[in-house]
C-alpha positions in Angstrom: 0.4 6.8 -14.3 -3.7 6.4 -14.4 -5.5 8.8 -11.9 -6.9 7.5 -9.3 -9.0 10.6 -8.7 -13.0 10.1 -7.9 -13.7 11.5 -10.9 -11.3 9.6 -13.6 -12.8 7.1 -15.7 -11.5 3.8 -16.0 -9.4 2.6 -19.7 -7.2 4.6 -21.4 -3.8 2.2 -20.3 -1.4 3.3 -17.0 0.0 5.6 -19.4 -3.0 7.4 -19.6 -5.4 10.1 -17.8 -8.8 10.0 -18.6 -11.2 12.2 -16.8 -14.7 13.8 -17.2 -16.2 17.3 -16.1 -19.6 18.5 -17.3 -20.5 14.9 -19.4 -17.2 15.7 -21.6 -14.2 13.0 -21.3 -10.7 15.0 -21.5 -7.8 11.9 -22.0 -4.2 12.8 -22.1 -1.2 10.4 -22.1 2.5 10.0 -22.3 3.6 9.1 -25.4 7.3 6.2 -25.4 9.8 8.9 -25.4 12.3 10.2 -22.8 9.9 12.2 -20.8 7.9 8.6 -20.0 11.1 7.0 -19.5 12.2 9.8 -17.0 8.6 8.4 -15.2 9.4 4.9 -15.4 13.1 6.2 -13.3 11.3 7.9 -11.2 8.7 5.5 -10.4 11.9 2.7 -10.0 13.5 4.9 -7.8 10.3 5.6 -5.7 9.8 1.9 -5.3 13.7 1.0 -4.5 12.9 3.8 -1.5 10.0 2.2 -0.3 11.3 -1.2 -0.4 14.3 -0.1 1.6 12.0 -0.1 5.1 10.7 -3.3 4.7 13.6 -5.3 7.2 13.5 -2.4 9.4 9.8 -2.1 9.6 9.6 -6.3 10.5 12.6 -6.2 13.0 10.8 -2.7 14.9 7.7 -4.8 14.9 8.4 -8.3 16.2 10.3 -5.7 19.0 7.1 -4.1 19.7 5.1 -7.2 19.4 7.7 -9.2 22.0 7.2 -6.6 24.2 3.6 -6.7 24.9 0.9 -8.8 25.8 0.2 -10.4 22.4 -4.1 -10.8 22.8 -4.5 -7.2 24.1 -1.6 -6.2 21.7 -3.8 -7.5 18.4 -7.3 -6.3 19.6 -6.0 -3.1 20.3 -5.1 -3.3 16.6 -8.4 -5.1 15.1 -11.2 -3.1 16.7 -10.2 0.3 15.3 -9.1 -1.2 11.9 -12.0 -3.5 11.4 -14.6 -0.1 11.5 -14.0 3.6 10.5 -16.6 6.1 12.3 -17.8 9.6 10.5 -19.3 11.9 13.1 -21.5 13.3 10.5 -23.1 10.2 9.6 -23.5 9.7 6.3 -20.6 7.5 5.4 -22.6 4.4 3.7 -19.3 2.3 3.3 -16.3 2.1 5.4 -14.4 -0.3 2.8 -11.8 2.1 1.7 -10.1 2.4 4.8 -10.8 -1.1 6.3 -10.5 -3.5 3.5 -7.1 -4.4 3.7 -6.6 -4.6 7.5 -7.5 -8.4 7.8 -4.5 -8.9 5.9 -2.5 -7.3 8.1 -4.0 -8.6 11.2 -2.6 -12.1 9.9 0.5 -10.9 9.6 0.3 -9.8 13.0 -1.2 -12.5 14.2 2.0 -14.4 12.7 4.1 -12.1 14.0 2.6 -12.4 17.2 3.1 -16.7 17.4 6.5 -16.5 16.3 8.4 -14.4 19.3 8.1 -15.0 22.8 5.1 -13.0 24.4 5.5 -10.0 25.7 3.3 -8.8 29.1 3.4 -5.4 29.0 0.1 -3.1 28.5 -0.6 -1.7 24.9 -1.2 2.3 25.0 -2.9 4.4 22.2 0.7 5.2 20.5 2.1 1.5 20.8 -1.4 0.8 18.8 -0.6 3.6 16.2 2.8 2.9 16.1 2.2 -1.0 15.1 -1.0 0.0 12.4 2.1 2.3 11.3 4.4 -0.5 10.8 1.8 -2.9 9.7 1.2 0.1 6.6 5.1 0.0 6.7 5.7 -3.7 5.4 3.0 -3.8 3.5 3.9 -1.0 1.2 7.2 -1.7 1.0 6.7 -5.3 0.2 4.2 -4.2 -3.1 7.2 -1.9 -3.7 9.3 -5.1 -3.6 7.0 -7.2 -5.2 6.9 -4.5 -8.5 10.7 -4.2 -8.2 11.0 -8.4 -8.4 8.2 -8.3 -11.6 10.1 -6.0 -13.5 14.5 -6.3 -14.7 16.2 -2.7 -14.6 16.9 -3.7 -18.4 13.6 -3.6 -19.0 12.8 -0.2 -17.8 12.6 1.3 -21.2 10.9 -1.9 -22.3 7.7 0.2 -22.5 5.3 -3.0 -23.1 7.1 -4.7 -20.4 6.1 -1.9 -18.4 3.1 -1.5 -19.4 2.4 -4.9 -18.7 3.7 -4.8 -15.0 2.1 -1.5 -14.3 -1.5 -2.7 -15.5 -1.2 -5.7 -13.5 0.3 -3.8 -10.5 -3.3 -1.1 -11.4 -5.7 -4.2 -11.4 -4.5 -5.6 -7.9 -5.0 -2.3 -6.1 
């Protein structure tokens, strides 16, 4: 698959690896053969893992959820997701690691309204546990979406899976 290294340049296809050191652009790829279609397993069966947790991720956290006190519960989500600190400093842009929390505080959110409230207090690991989960159904339902857009008979279909994997490149 493309790098997502820092220093990879975009282009080149999902196929490819494009990177530059020193002003020089080095590409490599994987040609269609049986070493890319032993990638394409691989990345199937990768996916078909991840996708596995997604019912047991929801049910652990609608448990969590119905257990504790649903405002206190969500903020104790929100505030540390919503910001990311650097002691040093000199971090000009926290979007990396908050730009896809408000997402998932509407899921939890709608998690939250559809079980009974819970009462009890939300300590530091109930926090991480739920932002764990949250990370949980989330990444297991873009492994579910990609397993949905593609047909194991069209594994080897290399511009089938091309097409699938750009697409599945672009949204990230």
């Amino acid at each position: 698959m493309r790098s997502f290294r820092g220093d990879a340049q975009a282009g080149g296809g999902v196929w490819s690896d494009v990177t530059t050191v020193d002003g020089v652009v080095y590409t490599s790829s994987l040609a269609p053969g049986p070493a890319r279609n032993e990638v394409a397993k691989r990345i199937l069966k990768s996916n078909e893992r991840r996708a596995a947790i997604l019912d047991p991720a929801i049910d652990e956290l609608r448990e969590i959820v119905s257990m504790h006190e649903p405002i206190e519960l969500i903020c104790s989500v929100a505030v540390p997701t919503s910001v990311s600190f650097d002691p040093r400093g000199n971090r000009p842009d926290d979007a990396t690691e908050t730009v896809t929390w408000p997402a998932r505080i509407e899921y939890l959110l709608g998690v939250a309204l559809s079980v009974a409230p819970g009462t009890g207090s939300t300590p530091t690991d109930v926090t991480q546990r739920v932002m764990d989960l949250l990370d949980d159904v989330f990444d297991a339902a873009r492994a579910t979406n990609f397993l949905d857009s593609i047909e194991t008979s069209s594994l080897l279909d290399n511009e089938a899976l091309d097409a699938v994997a750009n697409d599945l490149t672009n949204a990230w």
